[in-house]
MIBALO-676941 format. One line per 3 residues: number of its first residue (from 1); their letters; for each residue x, y, z of C-alpha. Coordinates in nm, 2 decimals, always signed. Example, Ala and Ser with C-alpha at 12.3 -4.5 7.8 and 13.67 -1.06 7.14 Angstrom:
2
1) as) +1.23 -0.45 +0.78 | +1.37 -0.11 +0.71
***
This chain:
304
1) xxx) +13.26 +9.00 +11.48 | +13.14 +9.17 +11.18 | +13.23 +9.50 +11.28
4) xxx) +13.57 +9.40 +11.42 | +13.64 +9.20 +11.09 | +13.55 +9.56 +10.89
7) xxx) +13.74 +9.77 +11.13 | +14.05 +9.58 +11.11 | +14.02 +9.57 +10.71
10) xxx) +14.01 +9.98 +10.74 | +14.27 +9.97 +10.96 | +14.49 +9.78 +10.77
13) xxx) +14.44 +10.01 +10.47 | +14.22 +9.77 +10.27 | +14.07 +10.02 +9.99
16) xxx) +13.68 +10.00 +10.02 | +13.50 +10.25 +9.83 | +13.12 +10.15 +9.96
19) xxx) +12.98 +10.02 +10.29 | +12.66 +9.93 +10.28 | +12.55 +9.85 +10.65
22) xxx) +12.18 +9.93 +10.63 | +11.98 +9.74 +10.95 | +12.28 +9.59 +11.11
25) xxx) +12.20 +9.77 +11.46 | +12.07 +9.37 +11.54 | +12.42 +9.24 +11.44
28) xxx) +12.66 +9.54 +11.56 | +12.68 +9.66 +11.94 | +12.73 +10.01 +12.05
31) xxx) +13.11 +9.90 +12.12 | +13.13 +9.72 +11.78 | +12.97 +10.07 +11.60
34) xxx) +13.22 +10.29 +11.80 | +13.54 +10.05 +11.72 | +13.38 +10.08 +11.34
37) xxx) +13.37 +10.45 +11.32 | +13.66 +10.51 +11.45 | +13.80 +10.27 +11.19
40) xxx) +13.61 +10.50 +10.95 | +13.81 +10.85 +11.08 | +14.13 +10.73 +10.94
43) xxx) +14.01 +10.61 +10.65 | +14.00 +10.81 +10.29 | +13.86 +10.58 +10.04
46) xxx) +13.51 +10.51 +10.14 | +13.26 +10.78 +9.90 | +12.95 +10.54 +9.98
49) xxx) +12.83 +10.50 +10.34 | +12.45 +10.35 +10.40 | +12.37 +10.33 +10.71
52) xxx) +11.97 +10.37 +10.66 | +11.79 +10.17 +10.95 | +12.00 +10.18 +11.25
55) xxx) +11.84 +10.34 +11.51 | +12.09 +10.24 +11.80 | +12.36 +10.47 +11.70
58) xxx) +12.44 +10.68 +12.01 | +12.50 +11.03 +12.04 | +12.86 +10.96 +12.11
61) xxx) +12.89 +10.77 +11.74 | +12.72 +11.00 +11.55 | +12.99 +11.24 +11.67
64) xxx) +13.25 +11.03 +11.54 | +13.06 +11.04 +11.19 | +13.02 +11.42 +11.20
67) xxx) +13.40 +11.45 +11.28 | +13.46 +11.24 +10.95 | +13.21 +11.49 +10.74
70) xxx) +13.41 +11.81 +10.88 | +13.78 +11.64 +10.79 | +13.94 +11.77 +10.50
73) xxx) +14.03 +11.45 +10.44 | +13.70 +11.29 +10.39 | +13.62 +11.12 +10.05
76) xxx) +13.26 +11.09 +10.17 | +13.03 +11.12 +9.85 | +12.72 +10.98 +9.93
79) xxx) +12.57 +10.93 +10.29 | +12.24 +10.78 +10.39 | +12.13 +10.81 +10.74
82) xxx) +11.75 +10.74 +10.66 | +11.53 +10.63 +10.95 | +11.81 +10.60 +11.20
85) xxx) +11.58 +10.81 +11.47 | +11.82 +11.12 +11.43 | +11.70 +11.41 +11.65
88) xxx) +11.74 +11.74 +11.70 | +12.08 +11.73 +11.85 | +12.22 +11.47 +11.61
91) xxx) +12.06 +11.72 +11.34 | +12.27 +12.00 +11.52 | +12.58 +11.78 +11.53
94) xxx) +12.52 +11.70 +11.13 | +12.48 +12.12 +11.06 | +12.77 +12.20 +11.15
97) xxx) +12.97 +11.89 +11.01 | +12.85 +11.99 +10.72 | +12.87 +12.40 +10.73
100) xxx) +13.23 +12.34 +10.54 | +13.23 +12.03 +10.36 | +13.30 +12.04 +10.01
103) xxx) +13.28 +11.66 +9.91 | +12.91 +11.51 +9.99 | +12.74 +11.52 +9.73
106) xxx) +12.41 +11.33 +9.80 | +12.27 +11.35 +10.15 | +11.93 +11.11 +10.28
109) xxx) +11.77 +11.20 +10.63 | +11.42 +11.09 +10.52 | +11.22 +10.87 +10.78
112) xxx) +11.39 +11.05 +11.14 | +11.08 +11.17 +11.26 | +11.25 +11.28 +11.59
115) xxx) +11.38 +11.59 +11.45 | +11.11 +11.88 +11.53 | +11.01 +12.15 +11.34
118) xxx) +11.26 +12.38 +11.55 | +11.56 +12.15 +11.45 | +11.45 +12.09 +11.10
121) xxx) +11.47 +12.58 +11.03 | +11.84 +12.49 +11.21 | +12.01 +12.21 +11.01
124) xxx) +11.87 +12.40 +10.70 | +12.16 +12.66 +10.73 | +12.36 +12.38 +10.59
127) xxx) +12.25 +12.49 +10.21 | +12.38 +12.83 +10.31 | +12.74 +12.69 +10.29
130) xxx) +12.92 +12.86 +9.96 | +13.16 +12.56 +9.94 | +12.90 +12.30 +9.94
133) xxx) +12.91 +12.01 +9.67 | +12.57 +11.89 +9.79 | +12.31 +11.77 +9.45
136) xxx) +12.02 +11.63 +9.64 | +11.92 +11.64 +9.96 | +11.65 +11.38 +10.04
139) xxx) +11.41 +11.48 +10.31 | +11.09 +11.28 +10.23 | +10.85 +11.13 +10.52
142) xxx) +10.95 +11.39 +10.77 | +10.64 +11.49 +11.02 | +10.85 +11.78 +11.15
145) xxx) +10.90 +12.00 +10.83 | +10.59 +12.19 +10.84 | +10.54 +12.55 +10.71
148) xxx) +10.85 +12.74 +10.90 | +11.11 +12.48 +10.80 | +10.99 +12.44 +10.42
151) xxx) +11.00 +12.87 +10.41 | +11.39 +12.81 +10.60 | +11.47 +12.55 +10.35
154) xxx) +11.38 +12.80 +10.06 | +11.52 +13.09 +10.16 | +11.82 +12.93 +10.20
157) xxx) +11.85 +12.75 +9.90 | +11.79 +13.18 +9.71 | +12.20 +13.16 +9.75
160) xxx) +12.26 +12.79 +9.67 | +12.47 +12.70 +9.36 | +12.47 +12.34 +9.39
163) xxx) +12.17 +12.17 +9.55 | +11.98 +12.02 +9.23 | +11.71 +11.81 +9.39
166) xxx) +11.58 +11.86 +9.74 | +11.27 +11.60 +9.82 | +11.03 +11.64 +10.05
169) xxx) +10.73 +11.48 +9.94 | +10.50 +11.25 +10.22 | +10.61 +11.53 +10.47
172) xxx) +10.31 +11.72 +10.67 | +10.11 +11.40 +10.80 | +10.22 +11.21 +10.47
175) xxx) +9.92 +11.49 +10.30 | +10.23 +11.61 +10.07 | +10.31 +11.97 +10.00
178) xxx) +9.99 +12.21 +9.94 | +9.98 +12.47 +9.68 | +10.05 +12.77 +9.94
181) xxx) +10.35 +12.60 +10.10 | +10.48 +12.58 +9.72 | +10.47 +12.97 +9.68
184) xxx) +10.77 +12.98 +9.91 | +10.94 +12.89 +9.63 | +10.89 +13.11 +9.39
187) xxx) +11.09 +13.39 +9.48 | +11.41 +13.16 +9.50 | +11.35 +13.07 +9.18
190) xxx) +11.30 +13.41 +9.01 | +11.31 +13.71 +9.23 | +11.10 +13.99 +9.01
193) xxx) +11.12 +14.27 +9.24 | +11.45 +14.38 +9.02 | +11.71 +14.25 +8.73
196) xxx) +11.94 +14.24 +9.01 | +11.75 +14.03 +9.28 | +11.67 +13.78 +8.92
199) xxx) +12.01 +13.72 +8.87 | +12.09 +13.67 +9.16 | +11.81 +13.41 +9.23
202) xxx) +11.87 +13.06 +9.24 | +11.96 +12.88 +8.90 | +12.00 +12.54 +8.98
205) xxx) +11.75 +12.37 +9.13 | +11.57 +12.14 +8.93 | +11.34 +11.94 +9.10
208) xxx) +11.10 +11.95 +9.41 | +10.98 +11.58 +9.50 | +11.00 +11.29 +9.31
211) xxx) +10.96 +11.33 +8.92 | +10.84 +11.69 +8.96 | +10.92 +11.79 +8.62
214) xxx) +10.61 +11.57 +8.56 | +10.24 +11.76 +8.47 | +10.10 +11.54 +8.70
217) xxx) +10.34 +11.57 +9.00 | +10.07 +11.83 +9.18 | +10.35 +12.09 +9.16
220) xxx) +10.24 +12.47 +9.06 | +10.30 +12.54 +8.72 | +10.47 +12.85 +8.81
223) xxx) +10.71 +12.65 +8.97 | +10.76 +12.39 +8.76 | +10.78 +12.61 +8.49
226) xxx) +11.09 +12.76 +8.65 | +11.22 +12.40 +8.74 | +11.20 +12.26 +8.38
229) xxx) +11.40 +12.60 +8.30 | +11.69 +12.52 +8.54 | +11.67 +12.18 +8.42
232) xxx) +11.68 +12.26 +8.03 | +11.97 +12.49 +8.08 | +12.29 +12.59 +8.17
235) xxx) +12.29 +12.84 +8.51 | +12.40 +13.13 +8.24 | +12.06 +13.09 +8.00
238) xxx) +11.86 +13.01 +8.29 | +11.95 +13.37 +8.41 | +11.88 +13.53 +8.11
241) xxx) +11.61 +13.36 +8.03 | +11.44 +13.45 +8.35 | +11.57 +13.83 +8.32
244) xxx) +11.37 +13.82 +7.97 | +11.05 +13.70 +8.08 | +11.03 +13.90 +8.37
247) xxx) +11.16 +14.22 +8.24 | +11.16 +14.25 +7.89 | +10.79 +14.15 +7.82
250) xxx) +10.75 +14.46 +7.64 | +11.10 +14.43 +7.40 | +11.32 +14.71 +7.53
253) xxx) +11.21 +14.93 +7.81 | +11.42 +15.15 +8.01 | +11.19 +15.11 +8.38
256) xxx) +11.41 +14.76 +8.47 | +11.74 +14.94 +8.41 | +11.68 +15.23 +8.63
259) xxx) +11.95 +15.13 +9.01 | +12.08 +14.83 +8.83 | +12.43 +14.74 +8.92
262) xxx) +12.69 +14.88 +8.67 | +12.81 +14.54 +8.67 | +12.47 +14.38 +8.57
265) xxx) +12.39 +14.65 +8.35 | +12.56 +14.50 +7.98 | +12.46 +14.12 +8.02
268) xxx) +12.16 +14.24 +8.02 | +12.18 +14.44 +7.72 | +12.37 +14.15 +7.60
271) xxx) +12.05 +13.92 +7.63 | +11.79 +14.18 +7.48 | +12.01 +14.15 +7.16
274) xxx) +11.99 +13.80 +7.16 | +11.62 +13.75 +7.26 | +11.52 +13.98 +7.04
277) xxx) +11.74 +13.94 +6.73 | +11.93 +14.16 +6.51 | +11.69 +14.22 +6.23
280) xxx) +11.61 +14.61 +6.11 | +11.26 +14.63 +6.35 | +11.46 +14.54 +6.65
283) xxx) +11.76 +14.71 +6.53 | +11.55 +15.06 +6.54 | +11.40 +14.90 +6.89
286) xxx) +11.71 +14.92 +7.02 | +11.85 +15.30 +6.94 | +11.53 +15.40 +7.07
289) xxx) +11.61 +15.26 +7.35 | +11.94 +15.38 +7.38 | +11.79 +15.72 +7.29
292) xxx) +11.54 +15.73 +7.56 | +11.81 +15.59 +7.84 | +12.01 +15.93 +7.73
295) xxx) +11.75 +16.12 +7.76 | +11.62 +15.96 +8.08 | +12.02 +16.00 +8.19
298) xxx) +12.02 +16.39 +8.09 | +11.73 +16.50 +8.27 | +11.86 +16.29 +8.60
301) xxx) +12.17 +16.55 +8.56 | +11.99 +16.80 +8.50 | +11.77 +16.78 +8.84
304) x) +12.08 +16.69 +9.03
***
């Protein structure tokens, strides 16, 4: 009766901008869930949708959903699906719902144990997704995200522009996430093998569990460090910030500049004038500098 009552309100164009249905799989029949979702397709108002707890959702309604998360027309903002025994091929079905949305901002899929490791490295594509508006993905409690889906998770967050917290904390056996399993995430953070692959690293993210901008989170410093950066700046600082400490230890050098992209090339310079000021000392630092990248620049013609 519930569902019907709901269904007909959407249908009528009632304007509801949450539903919060969290454990109503006791109240709301497969029939009643399939009439509701449906209800759900045509509607464009609803940014809030709980339903956390509802492990009778078939295959054939979680197909509805995932056709409301790949509309153009969804206003879906916020979606929690936590401990509705989602498996691998509902994680499939929500991958690729969500390979071209632009709207969801917050995601939950903590608690579906069902989903192995296997679909855990697949539905991680998902941060891949240049258009996405997703800012925290909650993947907490999950048994399945071992050591293959944490390194897929990272790797694809190295292009990701949006994501700002992803948790997974009281994953592994609920033993939490070891020091080594951390290092994965380093190099999204703050690639050092060149300028290029550091500004190009990932400039966003700020946090990795719950509260771990906090000392006694358990988190690396390494990588908090870099969190707290993200965190205390704009994506532009963060980059230069990074660029300095990796590069410029030494004030200015001409090793990092050597195959950077001409495009990368004067924010660079840019930021060695502003980390290191523009007082007379650094002033003679930097036509040194200069000197030695024309000299550097002349014998490169020379042997060519």
């Amino acid at each position: 009766a519930s569902a019907r009552f709901l269904s007909n309100a959407l249908t009528n164009g009632i304007t509801l901008k949450a539903l919060n249905l969290v454990g109503s799989c006791r109240e709301i029949t497969n029939a009643g869930w399939q009439e509701l979702f449906e209800s759900l397709r045509s509607s464009n108002s609803i940014k809030e949708l709980n339903l956390a707890g509802n492990r009778r959702v078939t295959a054939n309604e979680w197909q509805i959903i995932c056709s409301i998360l790949s509309s153009p027309n969804s206003a879906l903002e916020k979606l929690d699906v936590s401990g509705d025994g989602i498996n691998d091929e509902v994680a499939s079905l929500l991958m690729h719902a969500l390979a071209n949305n632009n709207r969801l901002k917050e995601l939950s899929l903590c608690r579906n144990h069902a989903v192995t490791p296997t679909g855990w490295v697949a539905f991680s594509s998902v941060l891949q997704n240049p258009n996405s508006a997703l800012e925290k993905l909650d993947l907490s409690w999950n048994d399945g995200i071992n050591d293959e889906a944490i390194h897929s998770f990272a790797t694809s967050l190295a292009d990701n522009s949006a994501l700002k917290e992803i948790l997974i904390d009281n994953n592994f056996g609920h033993a939490g996430i070891i020091a080594d399993r951390w290092a994965a995430f380093l190099p999204t953070l703050c690639n050092d093998s060149s300028i290029a692959s550091t500004y190009g690293s990932n400039h966003t993210l700020q946090e990795i569990m719950y509260a771990c901008l906090e000392a006694s989170s358990g988190v690396p410093e390494d990588v908090s460090s870099l969190l707290r950066l993200n965190h205390e700046n704009s994506s532009s600082q963060a980059v230069r910030l990074k660029i300095i400490k990796t590069h410029f230890r030494e004030g200015f050098v001409t090793q990092p500049f050597l195959g950077m992209e001409q495009n990368i090339m004067p924010h660079a310079l840019a930021w060695m004038g502003t980390a290191y000021g523009a007082d007379e000392t650094n002033g003679h630092r930097l036509y040194d500098f200069l000197r030695r990248t024309t000299m550097w620049s002349s014998e490169n013609s020379e042997s060519s």
